[in-house]
C-alpha positions as CSV (number, residue, x, y, z in Angstrom):
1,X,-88.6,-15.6,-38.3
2,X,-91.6,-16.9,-36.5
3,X,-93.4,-13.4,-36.4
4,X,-92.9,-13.5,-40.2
5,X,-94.8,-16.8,-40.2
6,X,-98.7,-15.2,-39.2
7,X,-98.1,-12.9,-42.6
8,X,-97.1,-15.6,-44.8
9,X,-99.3,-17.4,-44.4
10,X,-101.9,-14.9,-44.3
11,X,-100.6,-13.5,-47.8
12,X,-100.6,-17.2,-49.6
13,X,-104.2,-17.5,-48.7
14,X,-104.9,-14.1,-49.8
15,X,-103.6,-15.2,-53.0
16,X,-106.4,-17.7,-53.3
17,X,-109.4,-15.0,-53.6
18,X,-109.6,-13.3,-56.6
19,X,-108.8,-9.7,-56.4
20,X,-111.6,-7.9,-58.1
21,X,-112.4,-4.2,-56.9
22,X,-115.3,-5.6,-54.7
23,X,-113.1,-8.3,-53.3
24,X,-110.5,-6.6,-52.5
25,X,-112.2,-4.5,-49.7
26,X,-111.6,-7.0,-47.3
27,X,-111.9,-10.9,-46.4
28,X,-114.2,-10.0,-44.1
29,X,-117.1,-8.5,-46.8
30,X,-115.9,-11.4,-49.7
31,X,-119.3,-12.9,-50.1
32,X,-121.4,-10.0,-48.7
33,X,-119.7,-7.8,-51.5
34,X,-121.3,-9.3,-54.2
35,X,-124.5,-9.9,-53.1
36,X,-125.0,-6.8,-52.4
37,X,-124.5,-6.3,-55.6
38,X,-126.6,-9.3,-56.7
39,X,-129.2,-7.4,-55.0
40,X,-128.4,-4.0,-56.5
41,X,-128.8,-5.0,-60.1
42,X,-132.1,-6.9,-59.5
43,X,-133.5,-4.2,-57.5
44,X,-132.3,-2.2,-61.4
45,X,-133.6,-4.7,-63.8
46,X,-137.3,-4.7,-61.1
47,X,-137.3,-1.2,-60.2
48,X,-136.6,-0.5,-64.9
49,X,-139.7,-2.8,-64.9
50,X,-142.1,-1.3,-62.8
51,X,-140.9,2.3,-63.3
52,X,-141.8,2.0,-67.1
53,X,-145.5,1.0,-66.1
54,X,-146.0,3.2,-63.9
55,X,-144.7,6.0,-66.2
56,X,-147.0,4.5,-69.2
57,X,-149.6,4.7,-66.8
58,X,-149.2,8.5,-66.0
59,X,-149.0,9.2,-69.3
60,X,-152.3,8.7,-69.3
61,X,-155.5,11.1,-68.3
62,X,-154.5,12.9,-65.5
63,X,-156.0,12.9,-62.2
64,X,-154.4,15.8,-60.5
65,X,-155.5,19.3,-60.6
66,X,-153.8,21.6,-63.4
67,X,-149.8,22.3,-62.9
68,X,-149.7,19.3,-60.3
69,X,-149.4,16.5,-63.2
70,X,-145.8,17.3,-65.0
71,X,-144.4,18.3,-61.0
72,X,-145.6,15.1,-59.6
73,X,-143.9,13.0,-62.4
74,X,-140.6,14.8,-62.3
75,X,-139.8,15.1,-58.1
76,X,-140.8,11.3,-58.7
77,X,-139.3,9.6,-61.9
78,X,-136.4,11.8,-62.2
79,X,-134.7,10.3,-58.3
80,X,-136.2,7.1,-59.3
81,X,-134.1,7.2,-63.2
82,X,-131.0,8.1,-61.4
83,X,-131.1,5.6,-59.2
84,X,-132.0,3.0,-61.5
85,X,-128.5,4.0,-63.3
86,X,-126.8,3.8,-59.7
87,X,-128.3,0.1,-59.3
88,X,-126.1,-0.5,-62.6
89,X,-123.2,0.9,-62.8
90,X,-122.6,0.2,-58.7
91,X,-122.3,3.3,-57.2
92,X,-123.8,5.7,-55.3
93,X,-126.7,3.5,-54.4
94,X,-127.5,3.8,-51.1
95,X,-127.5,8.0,-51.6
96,X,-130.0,7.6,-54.8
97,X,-132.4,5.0,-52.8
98,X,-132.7,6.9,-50.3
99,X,-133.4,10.0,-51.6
100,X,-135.9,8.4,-53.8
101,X,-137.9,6.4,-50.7
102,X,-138.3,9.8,-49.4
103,X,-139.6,11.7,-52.3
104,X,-141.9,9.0,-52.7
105,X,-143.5,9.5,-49.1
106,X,-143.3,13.5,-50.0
107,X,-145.0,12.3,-53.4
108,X,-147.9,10.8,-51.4
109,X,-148.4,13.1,-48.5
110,X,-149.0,15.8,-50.8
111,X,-151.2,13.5,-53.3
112,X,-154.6,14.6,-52.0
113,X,-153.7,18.5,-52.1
114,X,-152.8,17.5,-55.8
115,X,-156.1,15.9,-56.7
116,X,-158.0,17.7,-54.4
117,X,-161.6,18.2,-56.4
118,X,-160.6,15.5,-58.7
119,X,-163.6,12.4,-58.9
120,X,-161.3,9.4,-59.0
121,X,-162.3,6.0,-60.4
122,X,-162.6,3.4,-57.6
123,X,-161.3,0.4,-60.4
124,X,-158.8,2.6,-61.3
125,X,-155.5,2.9,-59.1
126,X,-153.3,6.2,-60.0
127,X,-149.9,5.8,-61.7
128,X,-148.6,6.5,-58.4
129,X,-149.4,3.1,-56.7
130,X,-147.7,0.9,-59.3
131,X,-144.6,2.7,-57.3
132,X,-145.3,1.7,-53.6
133,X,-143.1,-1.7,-53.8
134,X,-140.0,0.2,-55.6
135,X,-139.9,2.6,-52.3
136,X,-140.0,-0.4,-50.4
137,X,-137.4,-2.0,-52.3
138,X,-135.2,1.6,-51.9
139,X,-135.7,1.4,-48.5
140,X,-133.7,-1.7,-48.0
141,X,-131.1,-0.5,-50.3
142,X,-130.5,2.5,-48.4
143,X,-131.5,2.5,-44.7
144,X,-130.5,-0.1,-42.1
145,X,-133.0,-3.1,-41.2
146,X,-135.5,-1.4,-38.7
147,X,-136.0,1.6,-41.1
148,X,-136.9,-0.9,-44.1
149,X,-139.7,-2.2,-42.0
150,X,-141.0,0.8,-41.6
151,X,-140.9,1.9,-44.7
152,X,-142.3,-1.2,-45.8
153,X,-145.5,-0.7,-44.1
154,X,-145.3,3.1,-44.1
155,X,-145.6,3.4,-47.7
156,X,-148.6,1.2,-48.7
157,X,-150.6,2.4,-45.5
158,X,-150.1,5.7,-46.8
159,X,-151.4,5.1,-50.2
160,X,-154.3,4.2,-48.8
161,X,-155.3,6.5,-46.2
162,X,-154.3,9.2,-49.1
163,X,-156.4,6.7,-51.6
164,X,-159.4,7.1,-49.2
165,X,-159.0,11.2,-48.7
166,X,-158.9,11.3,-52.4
167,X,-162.6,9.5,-52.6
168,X,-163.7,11.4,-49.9
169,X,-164.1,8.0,-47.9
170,X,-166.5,6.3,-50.0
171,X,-167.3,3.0,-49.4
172,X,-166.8,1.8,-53.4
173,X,-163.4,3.2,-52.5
174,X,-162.4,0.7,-49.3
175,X,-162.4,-2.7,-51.0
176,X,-160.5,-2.1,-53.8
177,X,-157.9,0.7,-51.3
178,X,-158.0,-2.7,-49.0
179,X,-157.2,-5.1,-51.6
180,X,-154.4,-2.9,-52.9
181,X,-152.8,-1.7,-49.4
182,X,-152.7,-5.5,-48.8
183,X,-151.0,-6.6,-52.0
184,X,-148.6,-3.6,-51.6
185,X,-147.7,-5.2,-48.0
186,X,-147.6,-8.7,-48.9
187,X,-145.1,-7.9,-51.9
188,X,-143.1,-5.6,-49.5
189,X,-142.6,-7.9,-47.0
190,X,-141.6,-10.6,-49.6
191,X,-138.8,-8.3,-50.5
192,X,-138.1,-7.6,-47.2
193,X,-137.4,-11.0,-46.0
194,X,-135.2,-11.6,-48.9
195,X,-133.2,-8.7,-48.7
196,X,-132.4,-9.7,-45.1
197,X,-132.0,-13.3,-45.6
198,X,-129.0,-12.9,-48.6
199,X,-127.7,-10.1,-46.7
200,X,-127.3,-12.6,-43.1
201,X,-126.3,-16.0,-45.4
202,X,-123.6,-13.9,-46.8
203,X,-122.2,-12.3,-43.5
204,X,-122.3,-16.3,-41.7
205,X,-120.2,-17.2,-44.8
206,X,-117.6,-14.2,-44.4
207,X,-117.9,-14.5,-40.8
208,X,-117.0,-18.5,-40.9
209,X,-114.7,-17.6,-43.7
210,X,-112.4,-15.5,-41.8
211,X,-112.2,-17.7,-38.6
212,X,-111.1,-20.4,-40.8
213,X,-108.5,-18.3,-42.3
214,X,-107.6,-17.4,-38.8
215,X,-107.5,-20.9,-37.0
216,X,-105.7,-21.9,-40.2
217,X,-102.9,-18.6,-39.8
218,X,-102.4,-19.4,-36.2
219,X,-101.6,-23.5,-36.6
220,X,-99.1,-22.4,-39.0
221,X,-97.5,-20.1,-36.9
222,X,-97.5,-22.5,-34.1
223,X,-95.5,-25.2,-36.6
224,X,-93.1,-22.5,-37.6
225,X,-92.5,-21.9,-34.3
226,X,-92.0,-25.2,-33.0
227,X,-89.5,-25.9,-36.0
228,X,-87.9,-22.6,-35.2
229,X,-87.4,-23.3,-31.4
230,X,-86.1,-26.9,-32.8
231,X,-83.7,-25.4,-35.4
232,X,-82.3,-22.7,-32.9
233,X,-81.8,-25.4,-30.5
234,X,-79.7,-27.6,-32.8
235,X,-77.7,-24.5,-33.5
236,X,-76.8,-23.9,-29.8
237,X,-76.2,-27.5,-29.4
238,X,-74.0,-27.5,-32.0
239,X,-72.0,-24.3,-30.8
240,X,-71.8,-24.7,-27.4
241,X,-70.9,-28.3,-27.6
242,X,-67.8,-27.0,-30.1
243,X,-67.2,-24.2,-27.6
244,X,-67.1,-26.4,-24.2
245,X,-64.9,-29.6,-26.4
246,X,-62.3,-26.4,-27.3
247,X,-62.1,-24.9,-24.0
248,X,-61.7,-28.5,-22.5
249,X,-58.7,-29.1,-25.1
250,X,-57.1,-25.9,-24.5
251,X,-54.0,-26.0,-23.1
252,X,-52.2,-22.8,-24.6
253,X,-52.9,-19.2,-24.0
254,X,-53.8,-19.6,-28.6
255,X,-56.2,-22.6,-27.8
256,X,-58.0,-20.5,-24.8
257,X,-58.5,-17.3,-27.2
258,X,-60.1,-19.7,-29.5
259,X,-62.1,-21.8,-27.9
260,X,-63.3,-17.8,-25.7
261,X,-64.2,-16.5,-29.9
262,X,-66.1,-19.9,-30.1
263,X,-68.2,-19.2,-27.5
264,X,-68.8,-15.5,-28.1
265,X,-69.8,-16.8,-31.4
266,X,-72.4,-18.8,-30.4
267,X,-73.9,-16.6,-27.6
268,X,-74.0,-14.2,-31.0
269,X,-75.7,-16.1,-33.2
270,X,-78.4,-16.7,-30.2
271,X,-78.2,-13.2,-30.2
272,X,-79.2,-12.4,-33.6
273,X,-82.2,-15.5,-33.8
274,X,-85.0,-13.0,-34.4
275,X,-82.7,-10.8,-37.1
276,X,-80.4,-10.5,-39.7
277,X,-77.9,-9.0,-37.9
278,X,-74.1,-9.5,-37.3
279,X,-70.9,-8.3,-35.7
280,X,-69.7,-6.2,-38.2
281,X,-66.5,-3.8,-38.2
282,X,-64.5,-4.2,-35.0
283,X,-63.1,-0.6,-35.6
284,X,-63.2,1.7,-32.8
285,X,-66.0,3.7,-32.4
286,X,-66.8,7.0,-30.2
287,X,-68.9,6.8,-27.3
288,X,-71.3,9.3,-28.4
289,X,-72.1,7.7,-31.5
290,X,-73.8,4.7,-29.1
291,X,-76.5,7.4,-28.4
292,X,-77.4,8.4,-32.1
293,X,-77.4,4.9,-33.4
294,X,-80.0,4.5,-29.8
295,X,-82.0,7.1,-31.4
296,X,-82.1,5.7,-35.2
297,X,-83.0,2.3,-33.4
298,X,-85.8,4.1,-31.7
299,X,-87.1,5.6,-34.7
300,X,-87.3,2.7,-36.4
301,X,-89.9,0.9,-33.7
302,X,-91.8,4.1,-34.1
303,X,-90.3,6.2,-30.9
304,X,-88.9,9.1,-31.5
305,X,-86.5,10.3,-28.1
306,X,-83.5,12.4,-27.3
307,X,-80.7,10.4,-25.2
308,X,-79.2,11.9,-22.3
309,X,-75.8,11.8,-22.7
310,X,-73.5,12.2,-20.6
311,X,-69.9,11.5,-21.6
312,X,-66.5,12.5,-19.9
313,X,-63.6,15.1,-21.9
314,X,-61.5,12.1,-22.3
315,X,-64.2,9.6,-24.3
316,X,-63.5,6.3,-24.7
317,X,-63.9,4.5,-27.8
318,X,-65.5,1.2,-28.0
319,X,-65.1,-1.8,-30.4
320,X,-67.6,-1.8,-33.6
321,X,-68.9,-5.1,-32.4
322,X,-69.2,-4.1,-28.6
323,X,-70.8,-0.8,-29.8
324,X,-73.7,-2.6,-32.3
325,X,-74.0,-5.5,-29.6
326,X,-74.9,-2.5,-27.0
327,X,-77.3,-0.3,-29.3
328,X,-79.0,-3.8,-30.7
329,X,-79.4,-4.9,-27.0
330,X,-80.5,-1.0,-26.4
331,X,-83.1,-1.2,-28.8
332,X,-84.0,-4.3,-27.9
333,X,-85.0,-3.0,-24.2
334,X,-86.7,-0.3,-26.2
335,X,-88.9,-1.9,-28.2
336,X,-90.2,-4.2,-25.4
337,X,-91.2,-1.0,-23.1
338,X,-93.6,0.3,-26.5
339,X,-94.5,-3.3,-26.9
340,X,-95.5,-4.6,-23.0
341,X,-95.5,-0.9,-21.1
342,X,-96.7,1.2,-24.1
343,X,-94.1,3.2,-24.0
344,X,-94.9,5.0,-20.9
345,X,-92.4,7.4,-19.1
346,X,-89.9,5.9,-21.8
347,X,-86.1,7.4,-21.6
348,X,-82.7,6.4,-22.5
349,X,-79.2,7.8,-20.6
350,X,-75.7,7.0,-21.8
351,X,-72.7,7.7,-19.8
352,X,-68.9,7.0,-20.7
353,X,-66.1,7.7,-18.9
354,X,-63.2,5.9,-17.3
355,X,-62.6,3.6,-19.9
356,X,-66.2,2.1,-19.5
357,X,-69.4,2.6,-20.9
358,X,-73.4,2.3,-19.3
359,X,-76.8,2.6,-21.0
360,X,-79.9,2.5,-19.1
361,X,-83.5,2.3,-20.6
362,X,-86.6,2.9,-18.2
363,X,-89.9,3.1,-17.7
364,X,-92.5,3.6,-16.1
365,X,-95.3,1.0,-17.0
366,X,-96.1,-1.8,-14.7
367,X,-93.0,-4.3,-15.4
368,X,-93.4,-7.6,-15.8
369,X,-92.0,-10.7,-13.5
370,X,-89.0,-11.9,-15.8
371,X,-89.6,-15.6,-14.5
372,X,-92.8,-15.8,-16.0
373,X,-91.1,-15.5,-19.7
374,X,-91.8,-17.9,-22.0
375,X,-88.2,-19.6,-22.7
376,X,-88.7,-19.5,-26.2
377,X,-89.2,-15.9,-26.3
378,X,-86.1,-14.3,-27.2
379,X,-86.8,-10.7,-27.0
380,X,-84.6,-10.3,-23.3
381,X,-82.4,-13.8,-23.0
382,X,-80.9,-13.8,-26.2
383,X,-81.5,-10.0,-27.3
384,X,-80.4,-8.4,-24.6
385,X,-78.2,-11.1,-22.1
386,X,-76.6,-13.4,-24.5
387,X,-75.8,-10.6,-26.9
388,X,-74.3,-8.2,-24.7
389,X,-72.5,-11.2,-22.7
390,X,-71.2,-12.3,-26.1
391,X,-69.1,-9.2,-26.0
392,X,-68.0,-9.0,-22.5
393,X,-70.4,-6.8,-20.8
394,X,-73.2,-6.9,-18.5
395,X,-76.9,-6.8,-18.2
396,X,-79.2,-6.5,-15.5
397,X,-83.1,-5.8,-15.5
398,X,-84.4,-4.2,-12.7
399,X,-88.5,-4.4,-13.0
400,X,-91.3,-3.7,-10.7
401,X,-95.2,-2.4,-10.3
402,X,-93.5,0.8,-10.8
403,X,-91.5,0.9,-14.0
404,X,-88.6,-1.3,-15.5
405,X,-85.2,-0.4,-16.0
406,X,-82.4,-2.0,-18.2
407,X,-78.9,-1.5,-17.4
408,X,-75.9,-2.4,-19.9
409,X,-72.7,-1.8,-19.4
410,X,-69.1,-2.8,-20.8
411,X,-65.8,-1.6,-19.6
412,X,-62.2,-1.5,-21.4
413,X,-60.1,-4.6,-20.4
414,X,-62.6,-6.8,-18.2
415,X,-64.4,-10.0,-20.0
C-alpha cells in the first residue's frame, strides 16, 4: 500500500517526459542527452564546412615531397569523413573523434619529414592548418575536460613549431606562424568554453530536475502514508469496537464464539494491511507442508534456504488458516532479517509433534531494539503478532547485538 506509493508516483511523472531513444536513458541525462547531441550535429555541419576547404585547399600544388601528398590526405580526411557521418547519424562519436584528434597530431608531427626540402611560402598556410580547430573541436567530443585543454593548445602550438621547422626558422616565417598559432588558440578556446558551458547548464538542469522529482516522490509518499495509517486506524476502530460491544453482550456459549471470530477477524485484517492476503481453506493441512510453503515464501524475497525439519512419526495436522497465518508470519520474520540484518547467518527450523507446532527464524545480524519501532510500521506488530495471535498461537522475538530470533508456535486445543 504505502511502499506502492514512491513508484506511482514516480511512474505518473515519468509519463510526463517524452520517451524518445535519447530520453529514455534516464531522468538523470534528460537535458544533457540532447545537447550533446545539439553539440554533435554542429560540430557535423562546422567540421563538413571546414573539412571541404581544407580539402579544396590540398587539392591544390603540393608542398610535400613525392609519395607524402595522397598518404597525408588519406590517414587525415578519411577519420575526419567518418566521423563527420558519426556527428549525424549519432553514434559512434566519441570513438571517430578521437581517433581523428590523434591522427591529426600524428599528421603534424610527421609534417616536416613530409616536406622536408620543400621552400614553403610564408603567406601561404598549408591545407593542413585550416584543420587545427576541427581537432580541437574532436577533442571535446571525445576526451574528458582536462584532455580538451590540452589538446586545445597542443594542436595549434604544434602547427607552429612544425610551421617554423618547415621554413627552417626564418624570420618572414614567425609573424605570419604567430598570427596563425594565435587565431588557432583564440578559436579553440572559444569552442572550448562552449562545449563546457552547455555541457554544465544541462547537467544543473537534470541535476535540479531529478531532486524535484525526488522531493516531489517522497511528499506523496508521506500523504499516502498518513491517509493509510488513518484508513487502517478507522478499520481497527471499527472492528474492535464491534468485537469488545459482542463480547460485552455475550451471554451464551453461541454469542462468546462469535464475538472470539469477531475479534480474530480483526486482528486478521490488521494482519493482512500490507497484502492481499486472507484466511483461506480451513482444511487440515500436514505439518511438513508449513516448511515447503517457508521455503516458496523465501524464494519469493529472493532467499533461497532449506528448513530444518524436524517432525515427530505421529504428525499433526494443522488448520489451513493456522497453517498460512504461520508461514505468512514466517516469511514475514524472513524478509525483515534480508531487509534490516542482510540476511546474515539466516536459518529456519520447524518442529511438530505432540499435537503442536514451533517455527523459529534466526539470525545472526546485529538485532534491532523492538521499542524503537515506528508504530506505524507493520512489518512485526501486525505481520507477525496480530496475525499469528489472530489464530491462537504465539510469538515471541528474542533480539540482541548478536542475532535475532523469532519463535511461533501454535498447539492443538489451546486459544
Amino acid at each position: 500500500m504505502a511502499a506502492d506509493a514512491p513508484t506511482g508516483i514516480l511512474d505518473s511523472a515519468w509519463g510526463h517526459i517524452p520517451h524518445s531513444r535519447e530520453a529514455t536513458s534516464g531522468i538523470g541525462s534528460f537535458t544533457r542527452t540532447r545537447v550533446e547531441r545539439i553539440i554533435t550535429l554542429v560540430a557535423g555541419f562546422g567540421s563538413l564546412v571546414l573539412g571541404t576547404q581544407a580539402f579544396l585547399s590540398a587539392l591544390g600544388p603540393d608542398e610535400e615531397r613525392p609519395g607524402w601528398h595522397v598518404p597525408l590526405m588519406a590517414g587525415v580526411f578519411v577519420p575526419l569523413a567518418i566521423m563527420i557521418l558519426a556527428c549525424f547519424i549519432g553514434r559512434g562519436v566519441r570513438l571517430t573523434a578521437g581517433v581523428f584528434a590523434l591522427v591529426y597530431v600524428l599528421a603534424l608531427a610527421v609534417w616536416p619529414i613530409a616536406t622536408a626540402g620543400i621552400v614553403p611560402v610564408a603567406e601561404q598556410p598549408p591545407w593542413i592548418w585550416y584543420l587545427v580547430n576541427l581537432a580541437t573541436m574532436a577533442a571535446v567530443l571525445a576526451f574528458p575536460f582536462p584532455l580538451q585543454i590540452v589538446w586545445t593548445i597542443l594542436a595549434p602550438m604544434l602547427f607552429g613549431i612544425v610551421r617554423l621547422i618547415q621554413g627552417n626558422l626564418a624570420p618572414d616565417f614567425w609573424v605570419s606562424v604567430a598570427l596563425d598559432v594565435s587565431f588557432a588558440l583564440i578559436l579553440g578556446g572559444v569552442i572550448l568554453t562552449l562545449g563546457w558551458l552547455f555541457r554544465s547548464v544541462a547537467a544543473n538542469v537534470d541535476e535540479t530536475r531529478a531532486r524535484a522529482v525526488s522531493s516531489y516522490a517522497q511528499a506523496a509518499a508521506a500523504d499516502a502514508l498518513e491517509k493509510e495509517r488513518v484508513a487502517v486506524a478507522a478499520l481497527m476502530h471499527d472492528s474492535v469496537l464491534a468485537a469488545l460491544i459482542a463480547a460485552e453482550r455475550a451471554e451464551t456459549p453461541r454469542a462468546r464464539t462469535l464475538a472470539a471470530a469477531m475479534a480474530r477477524e480483526a486482528l486478521t485484517r490488521l494482519a493482512n494491511t500490507e497484502q492481499d492476503a486472507h484466511e483461506g481453506p480451513d482444511e487440515p493441512r500436514h505439518a511438513d507442508s508449513l516448511a515447503d510453503e517457508i521455503e516458496a515464501g523465501a524464494l519469493e524475497v529472493g532467499v533461497e534456504l532449506a528448513v530444518r525439519r524436524s517432525v515427530s512419526a505421529d504428525e499433526p495436522s494443522v488448520p489451513g488458516r493456522v497453517a498460512r497465518a504461520l508461514t505468512l508470519a514466517a516469511t514475514q520474520a524472513i524478509a525483515n532479517a534480508v531487509e534490516h540484518a542482510g540476511g546474515v547467518g539466516l536459518s529456519v527450523s520447524v518442529t511438530a509433534g505432540g499435537n503442536r507446532v514451533d517455527i523459529e527464524v534466526s539470525d545472526t545480524g546485529e538485532g534491532f531494539d523492538l521499542e524503537d519501532v515506528p508504530d506505524d510500521r507493520l512489518g512485526i506488530r501486525a505481520s507477525i503478532f496480530a496475525r499469528v495471535a489472530a489464530v491462537g498461537g504465539t510469538a515471541d522475538i528474542e533480539t540482541g547485538h548478536r542475532g535475532t530470533i523469532v519463535r511461533l508456535g501454535w498447539q492443538e486445543g489451546v486459544a
